[in-house]
VONUMAR-727210 format. One record per residue (C-alpha): x, y, z; residue number from 1. Coordinates in Angstrom, 3 decimals, decimal comma. Example, Ala and Ser with C-alpha at 12.3 -4.5 7.8 and 13.67 -1.06 7.14 Angstrom:
BEGIN
xx yy zz seq
12,300 -4,500 7,800 1 .
13,670 -1,060 7,140 2 .
//
This chain:
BEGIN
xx yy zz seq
-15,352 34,504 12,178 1 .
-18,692 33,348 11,174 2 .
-19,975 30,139 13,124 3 .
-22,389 27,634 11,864 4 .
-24,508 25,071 13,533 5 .
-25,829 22,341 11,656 6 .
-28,675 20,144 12,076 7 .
-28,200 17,869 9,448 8 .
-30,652 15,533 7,524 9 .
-30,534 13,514 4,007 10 .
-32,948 15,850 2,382 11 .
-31,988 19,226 4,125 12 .
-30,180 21,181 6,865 13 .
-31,368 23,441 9,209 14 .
-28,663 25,819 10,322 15 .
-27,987 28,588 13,052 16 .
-25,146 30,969 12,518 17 .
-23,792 33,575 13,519 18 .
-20,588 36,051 13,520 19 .
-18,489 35,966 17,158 20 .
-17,186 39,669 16,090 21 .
-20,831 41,520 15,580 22 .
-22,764 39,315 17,780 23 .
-25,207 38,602 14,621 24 .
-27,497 35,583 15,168 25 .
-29,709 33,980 12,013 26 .
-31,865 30,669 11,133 27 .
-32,334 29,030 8,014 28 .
-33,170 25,818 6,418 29 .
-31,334 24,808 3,596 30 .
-32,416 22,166 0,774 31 .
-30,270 19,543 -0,661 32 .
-27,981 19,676 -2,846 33 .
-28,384 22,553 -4,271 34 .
-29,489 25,866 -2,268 35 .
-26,988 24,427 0,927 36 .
-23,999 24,253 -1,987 37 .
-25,243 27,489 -3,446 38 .
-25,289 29,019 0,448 39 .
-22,058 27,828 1,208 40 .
-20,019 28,659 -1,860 41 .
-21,685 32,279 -1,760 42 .
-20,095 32,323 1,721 43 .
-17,112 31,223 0,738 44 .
-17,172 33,997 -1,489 45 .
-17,050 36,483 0,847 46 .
-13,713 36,063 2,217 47 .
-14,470 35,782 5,735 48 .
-13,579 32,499 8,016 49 .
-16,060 30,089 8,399 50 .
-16,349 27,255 10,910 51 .
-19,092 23,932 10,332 52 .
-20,211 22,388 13,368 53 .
-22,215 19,028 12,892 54 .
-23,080 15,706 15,287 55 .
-21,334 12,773 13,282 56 .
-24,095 11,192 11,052 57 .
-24,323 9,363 7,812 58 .
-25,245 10,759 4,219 59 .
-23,366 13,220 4,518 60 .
-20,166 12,577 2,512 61 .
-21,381 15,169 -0,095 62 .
-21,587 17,952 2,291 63 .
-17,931 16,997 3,826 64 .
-16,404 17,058 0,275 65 .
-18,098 20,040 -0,519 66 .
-16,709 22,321 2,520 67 .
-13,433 20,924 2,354 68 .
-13,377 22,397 -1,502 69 .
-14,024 25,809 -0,118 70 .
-11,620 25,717 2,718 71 .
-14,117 25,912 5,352 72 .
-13,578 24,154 8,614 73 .
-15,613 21,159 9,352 74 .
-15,804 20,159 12,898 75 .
-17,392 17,181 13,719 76 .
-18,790 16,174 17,133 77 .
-19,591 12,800 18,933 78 .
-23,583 12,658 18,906 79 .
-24,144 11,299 22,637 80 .
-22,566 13,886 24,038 81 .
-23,806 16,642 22,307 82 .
-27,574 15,235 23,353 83 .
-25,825 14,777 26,983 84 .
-24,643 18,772 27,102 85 .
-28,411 19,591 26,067 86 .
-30,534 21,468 29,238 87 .
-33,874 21,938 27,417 88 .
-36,313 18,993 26,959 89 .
-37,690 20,550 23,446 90 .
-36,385 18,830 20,391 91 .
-36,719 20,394 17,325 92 .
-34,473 20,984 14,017 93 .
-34,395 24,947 15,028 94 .
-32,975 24,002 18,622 95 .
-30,510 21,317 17,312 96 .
-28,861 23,616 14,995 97 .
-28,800 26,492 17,857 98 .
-27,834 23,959 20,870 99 .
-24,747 23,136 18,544 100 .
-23,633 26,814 17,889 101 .
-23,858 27,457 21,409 102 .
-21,524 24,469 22,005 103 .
-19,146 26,236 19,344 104 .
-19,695 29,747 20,687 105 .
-18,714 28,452 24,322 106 .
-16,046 26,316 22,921 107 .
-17,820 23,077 24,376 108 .
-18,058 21,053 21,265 109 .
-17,683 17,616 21,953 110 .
-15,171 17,615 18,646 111 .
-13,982 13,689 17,702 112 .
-11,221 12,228 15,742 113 .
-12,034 11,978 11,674 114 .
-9,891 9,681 9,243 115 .
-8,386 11,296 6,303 116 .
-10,241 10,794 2,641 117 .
-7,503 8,084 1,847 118 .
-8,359 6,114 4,763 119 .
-12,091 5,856 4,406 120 .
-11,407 5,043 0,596 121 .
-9,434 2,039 1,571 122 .
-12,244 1,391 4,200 123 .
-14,410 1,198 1,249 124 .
-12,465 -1,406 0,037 125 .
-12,645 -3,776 3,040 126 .
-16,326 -2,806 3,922 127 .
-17,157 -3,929 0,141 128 .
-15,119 -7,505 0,335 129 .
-16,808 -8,394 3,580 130 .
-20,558 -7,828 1,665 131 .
-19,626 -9,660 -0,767 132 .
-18,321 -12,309 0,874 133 .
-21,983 -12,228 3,345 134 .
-23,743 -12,847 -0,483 135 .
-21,614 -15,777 -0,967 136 .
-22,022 -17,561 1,751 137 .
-25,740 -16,480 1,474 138 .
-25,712 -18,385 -1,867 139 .
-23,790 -21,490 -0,803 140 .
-26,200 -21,864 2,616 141 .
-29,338 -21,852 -0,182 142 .
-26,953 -24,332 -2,564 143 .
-26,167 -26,282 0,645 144 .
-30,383 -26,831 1,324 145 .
-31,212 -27,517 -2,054 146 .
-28,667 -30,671 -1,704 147 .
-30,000 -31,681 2,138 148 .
-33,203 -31,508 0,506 149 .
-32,576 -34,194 -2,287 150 .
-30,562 -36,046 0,207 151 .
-26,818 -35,202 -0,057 152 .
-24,933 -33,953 2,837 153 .
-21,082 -33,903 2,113 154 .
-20,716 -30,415 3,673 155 .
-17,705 -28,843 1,723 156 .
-16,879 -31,287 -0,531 157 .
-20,084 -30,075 -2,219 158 .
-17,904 -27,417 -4,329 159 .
-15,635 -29,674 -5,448 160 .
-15,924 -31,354 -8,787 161 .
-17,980 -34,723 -7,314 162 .
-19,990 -32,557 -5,372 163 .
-20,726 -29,658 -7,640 164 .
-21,311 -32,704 -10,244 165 .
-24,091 -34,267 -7,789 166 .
-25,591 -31,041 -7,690 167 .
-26,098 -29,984 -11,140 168 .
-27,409 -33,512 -11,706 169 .
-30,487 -33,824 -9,471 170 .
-33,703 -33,492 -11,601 171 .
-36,116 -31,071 -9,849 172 .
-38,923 -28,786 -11,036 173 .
-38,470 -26,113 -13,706 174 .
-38,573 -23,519 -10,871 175 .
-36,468 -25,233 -8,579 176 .
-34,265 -25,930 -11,420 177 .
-34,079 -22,326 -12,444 178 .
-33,229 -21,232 -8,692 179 .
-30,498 -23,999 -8,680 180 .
-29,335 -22,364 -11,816 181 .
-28,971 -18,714 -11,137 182 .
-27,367 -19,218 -7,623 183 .
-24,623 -21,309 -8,965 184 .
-24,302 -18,622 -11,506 185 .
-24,170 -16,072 -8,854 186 .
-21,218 -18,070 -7,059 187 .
-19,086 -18,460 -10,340 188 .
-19,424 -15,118 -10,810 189 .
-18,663 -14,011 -7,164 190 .
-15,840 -16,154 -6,426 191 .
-13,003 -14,503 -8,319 192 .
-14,604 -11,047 -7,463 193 .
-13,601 -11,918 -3,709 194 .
-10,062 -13,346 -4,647 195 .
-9,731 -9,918 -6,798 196 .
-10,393 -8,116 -3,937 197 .
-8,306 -10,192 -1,478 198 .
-4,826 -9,661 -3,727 199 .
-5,879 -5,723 -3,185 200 .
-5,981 -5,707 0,385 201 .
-2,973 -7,899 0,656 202 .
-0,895 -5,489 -1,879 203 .
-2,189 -2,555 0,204 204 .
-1,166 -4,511 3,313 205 .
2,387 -4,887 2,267 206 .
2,551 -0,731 1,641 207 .
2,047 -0,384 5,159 208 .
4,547 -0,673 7,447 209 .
2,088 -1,042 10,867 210 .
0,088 -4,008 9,022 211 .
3,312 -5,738 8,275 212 .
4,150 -5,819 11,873 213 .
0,654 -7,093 13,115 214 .
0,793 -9,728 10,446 215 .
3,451 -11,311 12,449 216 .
1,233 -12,132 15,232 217 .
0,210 -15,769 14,574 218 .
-4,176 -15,594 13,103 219 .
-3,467 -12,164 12,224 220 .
-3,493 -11,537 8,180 221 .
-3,439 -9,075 5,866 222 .
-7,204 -8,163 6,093 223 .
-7,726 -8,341 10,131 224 .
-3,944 -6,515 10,207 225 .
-5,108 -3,700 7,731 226 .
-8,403 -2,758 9,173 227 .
-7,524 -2,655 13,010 228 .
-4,721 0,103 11,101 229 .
-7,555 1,450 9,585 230 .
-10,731 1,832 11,838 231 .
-8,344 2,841 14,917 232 .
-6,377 5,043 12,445 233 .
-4,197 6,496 14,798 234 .
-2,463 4,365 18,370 235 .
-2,259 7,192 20,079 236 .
-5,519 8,057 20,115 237 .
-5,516 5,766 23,097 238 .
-3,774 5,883 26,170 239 .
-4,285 1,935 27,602 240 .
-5,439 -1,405 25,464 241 .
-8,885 -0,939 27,984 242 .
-9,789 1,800 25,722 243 .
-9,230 0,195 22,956 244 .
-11,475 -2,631 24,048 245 .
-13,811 -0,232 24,490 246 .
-13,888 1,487 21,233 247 .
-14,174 -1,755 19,865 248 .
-17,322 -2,343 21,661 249 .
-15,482 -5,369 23,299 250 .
-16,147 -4,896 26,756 251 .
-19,242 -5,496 28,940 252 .
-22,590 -3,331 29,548 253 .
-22,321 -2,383 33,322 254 .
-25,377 -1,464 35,693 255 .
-24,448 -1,068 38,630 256 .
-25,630 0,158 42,038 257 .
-24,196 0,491 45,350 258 .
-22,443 -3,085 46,319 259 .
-24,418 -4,291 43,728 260 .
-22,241 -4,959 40,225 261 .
-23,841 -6,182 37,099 262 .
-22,398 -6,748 34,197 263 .
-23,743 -7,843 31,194 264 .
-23,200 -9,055 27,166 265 .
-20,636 -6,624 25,003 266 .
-21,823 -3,252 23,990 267 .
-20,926 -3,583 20,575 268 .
-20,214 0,154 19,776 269 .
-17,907 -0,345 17,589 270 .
-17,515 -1,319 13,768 271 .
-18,702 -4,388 13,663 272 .
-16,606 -5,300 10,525 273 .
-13,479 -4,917 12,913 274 .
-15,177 -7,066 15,517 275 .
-15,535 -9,656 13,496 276 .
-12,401 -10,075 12,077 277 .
-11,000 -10,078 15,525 278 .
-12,829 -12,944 16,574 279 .
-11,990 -14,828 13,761 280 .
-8,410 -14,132 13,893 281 .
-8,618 -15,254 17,624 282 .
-10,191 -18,514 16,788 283 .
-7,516 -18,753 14,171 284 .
-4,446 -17,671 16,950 285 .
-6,074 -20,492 19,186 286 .
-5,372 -23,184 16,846 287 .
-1,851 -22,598 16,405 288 .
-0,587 -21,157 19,892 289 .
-0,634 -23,458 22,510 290 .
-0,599 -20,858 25,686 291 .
-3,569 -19,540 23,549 292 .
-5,442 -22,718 23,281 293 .
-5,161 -23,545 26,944 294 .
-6,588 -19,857 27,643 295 .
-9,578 -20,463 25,748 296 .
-10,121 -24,228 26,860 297 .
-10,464 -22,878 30,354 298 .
-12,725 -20,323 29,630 299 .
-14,912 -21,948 27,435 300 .
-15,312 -24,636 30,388 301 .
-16,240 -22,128 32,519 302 .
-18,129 -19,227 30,684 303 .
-19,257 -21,363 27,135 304 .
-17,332 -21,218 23,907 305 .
-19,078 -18,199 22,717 306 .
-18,000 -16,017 25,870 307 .
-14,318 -17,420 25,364 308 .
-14,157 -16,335 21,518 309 .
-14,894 -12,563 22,244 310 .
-13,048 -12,674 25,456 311 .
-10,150 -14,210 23,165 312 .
-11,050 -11,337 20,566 313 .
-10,336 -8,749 23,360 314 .
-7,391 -9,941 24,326 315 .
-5,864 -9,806 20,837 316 .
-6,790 -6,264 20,282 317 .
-5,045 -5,505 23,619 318 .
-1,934 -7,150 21,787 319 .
-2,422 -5,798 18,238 320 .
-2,785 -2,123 19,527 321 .
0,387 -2,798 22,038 322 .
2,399 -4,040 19,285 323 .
1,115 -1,076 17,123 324 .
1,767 1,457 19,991 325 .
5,473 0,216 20,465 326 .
6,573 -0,846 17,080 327 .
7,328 -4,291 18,120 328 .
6,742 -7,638 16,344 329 .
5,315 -10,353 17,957 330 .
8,642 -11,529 18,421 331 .
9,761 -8,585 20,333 332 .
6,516 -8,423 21,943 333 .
6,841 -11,913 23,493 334 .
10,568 -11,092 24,750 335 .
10,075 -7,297 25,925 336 .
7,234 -7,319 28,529 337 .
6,147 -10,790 28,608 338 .
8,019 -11,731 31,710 339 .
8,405 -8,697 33,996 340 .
7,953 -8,928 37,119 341 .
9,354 -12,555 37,071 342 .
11,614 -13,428 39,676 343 .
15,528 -12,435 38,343 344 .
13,861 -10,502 35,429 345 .
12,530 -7,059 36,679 346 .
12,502 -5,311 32,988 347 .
10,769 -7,916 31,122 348 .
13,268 -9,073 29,340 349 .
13,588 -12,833 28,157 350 .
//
């Protein structure tokens, strides 16, 4: 089997590789697109079994498409821990792509968990609605100044038809005039790009069975339901909702020392699309469940509102992956395991 380390940039690769049979070591740098397709299809060629070794990294889609095509196996590894397994302080392309085979070679690569093409398509798909719907609120915050500045506040009754009217109405400069012009332009035109793009998330929401159940949860819709499928891609990935919290970036930096502890904001190394949701949806699950409300009254009087929303967020994932993880509803969920431990009820059972 031949073995390939890759050090892997936008413009080029450097590789080490070698063949575990013969004991064969070589370097070389490869240019993009073309010589590293031409390199890999010739080795293709040859018959022989190839295995790709690469630290997880952008721009590289291409590349991933490319090796998949030629039935080569791509392995993938997490990027902190391949610099973590590294001895030697040098740190150049040549010993990136050689520290990597070595992991291979000694079968140390830190390999991680990759999604399927169909699920980073349909990542695509959310990633793109949530730009889009950054521009427009972009837009309406500009819209929203131009009116402040001329002396209307009504908030959000500024889109509707007395509003909008108001708006279009105030005489101002011919530059100011033309800026008033094109953003409102921009907004009709990406208004029913977002609703077009809503009905396909919720129609690829109702072909999945998992985001149907996590839509029960009260907050939860098809969008926040559909990407926690998505970004965790798998529930059993993860053995307790702590490491889900985790992935999520949802839990707190620690530095601590001795009987010292110190904890501090969120890490925030997760996707940040996901995180965002969350928090919304928890806001949203707060207004309509009570026990929920109370929670986050009595944290926000203790920690501020901003601490309680995330530590809100958390606790929703917690839910969303349990309810995942056991095929329950939020039904179920509230009458299995809810109540254990209760005196008279040692299974949990309502």
């Amino acid at each position: 089997m031949i073995i390939i380390g890759v050090d892997f940039h936008p413009g080029f690769q450097q590789i080490a590789f070698g063949d575990n049979e013969s004991g064969e070591f070589q370097e070389k740098r490869l240019a993009h697109r073309e010589e590293a397709e031409s390199f890999y299809r010739a080795l293709a060629s040859t018959g022989q079994k190839v295995r790709v070794g690469m630290e997880a990294s952008g721009y590289a889609r291409w590349f991933e498409r490319l090796l998949s095509e030629l039935d080569i196996e791509l392995w993938i590894g997490d990027a902190s821990e391949i610099e973590r397994k590294r001895a030697r302080k040098q740190k150049t392309d040549r010993e990136d792509a050689e520290h990597i085979l070595q992991l291979m070679l000694k079968n140390d690569f830190p390999k991680i968990w990759v999604a399927n093409w169909e699920n980073r398509d349909l990542r695509q798909l959310l990633w793109h609605r949530h730009r889009v719907v950054q521009m427009r609120t972009r837009i309406m915050n500009q819209l929203q100044a131009v009116a402040l500045n001329e002396g209307l506040s009504c908030k959000k009754r500024l889109w509707r038809g007395n509003g909008r009217a108001q708006l279009e109405g105030f005489q101002l400069g011919p530059w100011a005039s033309r800026r008033r012009r094109d953003l409102l332009e921009l907004l009709d035109r990406l208004s029913p790009t977002i609703a077009e793009l809503s009905q396909a998330i919720e129609q690829e929401a109702e072909k999945c069975p998992e985001a149907q159940r996590l839509m029960s949860h009260p907050g939860v819709g098809a969008l926040t339901a559909l990407a926690f499928i998505l970004i965790l891609g798998q529930a059993d990935r993860f053995e307790c909702g702590k490491q889900v919290a985790s992935y999520l970036g949802l839990v707190p930096l620690e530095k601590s020392s001795g009987t010292r502890r110190r904890l501090g904001h969120i890490t925030k190394q997760g996707n940040s699309v996901l995180r965002f949701l969350l928090v919304e949806a928890a806001q949203a699950t707060t207004r309509k469940n009570p026990e929920w409300r109370s929670r986050y009254l009595h944290l926000a009087l203790r920690r501020g509102r901003n601490i309680a929303k995330v530590a809100m967020a958390r606790r929703l994932a917690i839910r969303l992956y349990w309810m995942w993880r056991e095929r329950r509803s939020y039904q179920q969920t509230k009458n299995f395991g809810s109540h254990a431990g209760q005196p008279g009820n040692p299974y949990g059972v309502q």
